[in-house]
N, C-alpha and C positions, 0 to 999 in steps of 0.2 A: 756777487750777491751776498747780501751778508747774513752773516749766520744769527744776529740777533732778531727776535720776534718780535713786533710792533706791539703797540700800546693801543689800548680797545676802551673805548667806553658803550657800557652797553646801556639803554636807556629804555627798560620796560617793564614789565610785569615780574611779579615775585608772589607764588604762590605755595600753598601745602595743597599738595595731589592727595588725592583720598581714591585709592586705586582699589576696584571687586575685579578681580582675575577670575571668568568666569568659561564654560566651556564653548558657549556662542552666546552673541548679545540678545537682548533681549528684542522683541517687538512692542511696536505702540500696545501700551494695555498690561502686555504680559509681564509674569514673575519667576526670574527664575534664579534656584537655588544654588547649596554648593559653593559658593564663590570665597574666593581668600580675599581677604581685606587685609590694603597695606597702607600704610600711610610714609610719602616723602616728599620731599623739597620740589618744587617743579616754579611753573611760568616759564613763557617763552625767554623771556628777558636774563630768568637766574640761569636757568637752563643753558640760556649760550653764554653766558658769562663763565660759569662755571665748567664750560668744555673750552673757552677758548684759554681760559687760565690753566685747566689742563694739558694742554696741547701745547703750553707754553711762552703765549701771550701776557704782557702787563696789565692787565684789566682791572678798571674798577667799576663798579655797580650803581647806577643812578636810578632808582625805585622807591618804593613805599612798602613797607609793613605794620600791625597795628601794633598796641603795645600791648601785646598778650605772649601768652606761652609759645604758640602759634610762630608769632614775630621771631620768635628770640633763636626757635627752631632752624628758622630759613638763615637768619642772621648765621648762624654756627655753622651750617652746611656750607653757606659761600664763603665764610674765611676759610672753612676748613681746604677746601678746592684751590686757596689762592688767589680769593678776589679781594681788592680791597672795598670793604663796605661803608669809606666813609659818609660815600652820598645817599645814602639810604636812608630814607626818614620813618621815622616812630612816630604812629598818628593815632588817633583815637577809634579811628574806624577798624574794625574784622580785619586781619591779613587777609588776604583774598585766596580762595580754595574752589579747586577743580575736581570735580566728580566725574571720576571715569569709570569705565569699563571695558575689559578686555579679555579679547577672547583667547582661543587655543592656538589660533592664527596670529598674534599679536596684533588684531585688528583692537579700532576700538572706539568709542564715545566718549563725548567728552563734555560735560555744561560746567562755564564756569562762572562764578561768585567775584564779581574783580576787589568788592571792598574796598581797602587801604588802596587800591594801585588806581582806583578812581578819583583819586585826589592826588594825585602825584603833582607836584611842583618844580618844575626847574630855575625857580627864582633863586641867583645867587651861585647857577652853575654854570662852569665855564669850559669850553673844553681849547684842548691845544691845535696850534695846526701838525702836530706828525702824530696826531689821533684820531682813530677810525672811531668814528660814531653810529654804532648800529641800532636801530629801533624794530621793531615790531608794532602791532596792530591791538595789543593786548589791552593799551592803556589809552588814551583820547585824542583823540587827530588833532588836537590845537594842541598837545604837549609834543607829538612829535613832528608836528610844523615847525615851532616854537625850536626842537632839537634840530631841525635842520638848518633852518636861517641863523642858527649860533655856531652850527659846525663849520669851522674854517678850512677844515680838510676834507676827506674822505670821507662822504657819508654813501651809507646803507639803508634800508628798506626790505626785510623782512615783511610783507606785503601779508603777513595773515594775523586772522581771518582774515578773508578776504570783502573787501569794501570800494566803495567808488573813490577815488583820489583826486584832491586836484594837482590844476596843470602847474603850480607853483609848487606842489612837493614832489612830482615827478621829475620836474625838468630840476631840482634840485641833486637829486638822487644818483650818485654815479655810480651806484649797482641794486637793483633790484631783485632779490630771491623768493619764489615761490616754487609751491607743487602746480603741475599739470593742470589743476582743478581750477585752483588758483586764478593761473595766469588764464583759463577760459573765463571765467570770472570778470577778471579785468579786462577791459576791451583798450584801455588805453596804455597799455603795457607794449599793444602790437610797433608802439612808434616811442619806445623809449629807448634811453639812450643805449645801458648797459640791461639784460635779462638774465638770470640763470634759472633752469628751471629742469625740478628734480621729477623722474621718473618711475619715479621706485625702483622697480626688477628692471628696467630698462633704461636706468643709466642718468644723468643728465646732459644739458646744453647750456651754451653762452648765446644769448642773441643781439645783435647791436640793431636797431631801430627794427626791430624783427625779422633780420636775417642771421641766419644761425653764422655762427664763427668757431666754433667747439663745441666737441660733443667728449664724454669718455662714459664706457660702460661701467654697469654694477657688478661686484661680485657678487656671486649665488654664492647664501647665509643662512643658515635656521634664523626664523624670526623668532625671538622672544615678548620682543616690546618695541611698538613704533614713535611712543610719544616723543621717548628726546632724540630719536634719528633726527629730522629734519633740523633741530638745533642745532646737533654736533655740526653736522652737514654745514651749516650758516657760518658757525664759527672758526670754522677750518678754513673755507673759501676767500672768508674777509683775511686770514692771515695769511695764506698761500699766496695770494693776492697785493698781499700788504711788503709780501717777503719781495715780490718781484717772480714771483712762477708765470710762464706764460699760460694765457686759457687753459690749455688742455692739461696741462700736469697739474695746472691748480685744481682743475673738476678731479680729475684720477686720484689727487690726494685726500678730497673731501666726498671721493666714493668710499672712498676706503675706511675714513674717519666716521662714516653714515653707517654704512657697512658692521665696523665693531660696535657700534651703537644696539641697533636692534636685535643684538645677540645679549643685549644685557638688560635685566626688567627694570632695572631705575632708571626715571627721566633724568637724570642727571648722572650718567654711567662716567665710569673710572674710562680713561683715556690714556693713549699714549703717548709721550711729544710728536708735536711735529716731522722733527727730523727720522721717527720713526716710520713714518707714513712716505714720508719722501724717498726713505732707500727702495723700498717695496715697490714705489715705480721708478725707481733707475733701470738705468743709465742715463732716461732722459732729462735728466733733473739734478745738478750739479749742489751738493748737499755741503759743498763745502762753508 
């Protein structure tokens, strides 16, 4: 197996999280006080880019920001993480900004603003064949159509939010990741090729046309923040995956990677390498 980490292009959404850290959410109507306001770099798209460049992958970022303060912000977060921001276009439109909230539970709300990543353009990008092409749900189904009929390798499908699909971006897809909710959500998930799908406290699973094939449990964590779990989660799996792990050590590795996520309140939390996560479930996993 070899010890170098695959090249990643990530193609989604790039937002500024505008985070009320509050003591429980609020209900329809209601107002409630107290809350810490934080502002940081999120979208699902920067979000995994930016863990799987942590973790040690060659990734570069195919997204949209606008040309404001805003932009320049997110822009600076993903270099700083190690991504390359070539493909990232400056538009006239709003960066696009997610209004959350979050409770004492690390639960949380979330409405987001897409702005710039609503006009996101793939004209003039290309990707390679030993590039994992990951998408999300964040940005417009004809862009990541568009990203999958271009990827000549290894594509992905970060499936949320979760929406109807078609049968031409499914049956493209040779991995599809979602939560629980999710994949209830999607009805035609049950007959795709590749599934993973996360459980929170209860672990995740691999399913091939919907029969399970691996599973590995979670480990029990203080929750601080769940936004960029299920990111980290994404981008750890496509590169465990990418390295050559079989199912099961690849889920244990990207338990683990989900795991030190929601222990940390930025959507875009400090990571380990890979290879770190890998010894932590040895012996079954040969980290040479």
């Amino acid at each position: 197996m070899s010890n170098s980490l695959p090249a990643v292009a990530v193609v989604g959404s790039i937002n500024l999280d505008l985070i009320a850290t509050a003591e429980r959410l609020p209900t329809a109507g209601e107002t409630i006080g107290g809350a810490l306001l934080s502002r940081q770099p999120g979208g699902k798209g920067a979000n995994q880019a930016a863990a799987a460049a942590r973790l040690g992958g060659r990734v570069r970022m195919v997204g949209a920001v606008g040309e404001d303060a805003s932009g320049h912000l997110m822009l600076d977060a993903l270099a700083g993480a190690g991504v390359d921001t070539g493909d990232v276009q400056l538009l006239p439109e709003p960066t696009g900004t997610a209004l959350i909230v979050v409770d004492r539970e690390g639960e949380n709300q979330i409405v987001v603003c897409p702005g710039a990543n609503s006009c996101l353009s793939l004209e003039g990008v290309r990707f390679g064949p030993d590039e994992a092409v990951l998408c999300q749900l964040e940005v417009g189904l004809p862009v990541v159509l568009e990203a999958a009929r271009k990827a000549p390798g290894f594509f992905v499908l970060n499936a949320a939010p979760a929406m109807d699909l078609s049968a031409e971006l499914l049956e493209r897809c040779d991995l599809v990741i979602v939560n629980e909710s999710e994949y209830a959500l999607i009805p035609a998930l049950a007959s795709a090729r590749l599934v993973a799908v996360t459980y929170g406290g209860a672990g995740s699973a691999l399913l091939e046309h919907g029969r399970k094939v691996a599973e590995a449990p979670a480990r029990a964590v203080n929750v601080v923040n769940t936004i960029g779990a299920g990111d980290a989660f994404c981008a750890a799996l496509v590169l465990a995956l990418q390295r050559g792990l079989d199912y099961t050590s690849a889920l244990s590795a990207a338990n683990l990677v989900g795991a030190d996520a929601v222990g940390d309140p930025s959507s875009q939390p400090d990571l380990a390498r890979l290879g770190y996560y890998l010894e932590r479930i040895a012996p079954a996993v040969d980290t040479r």
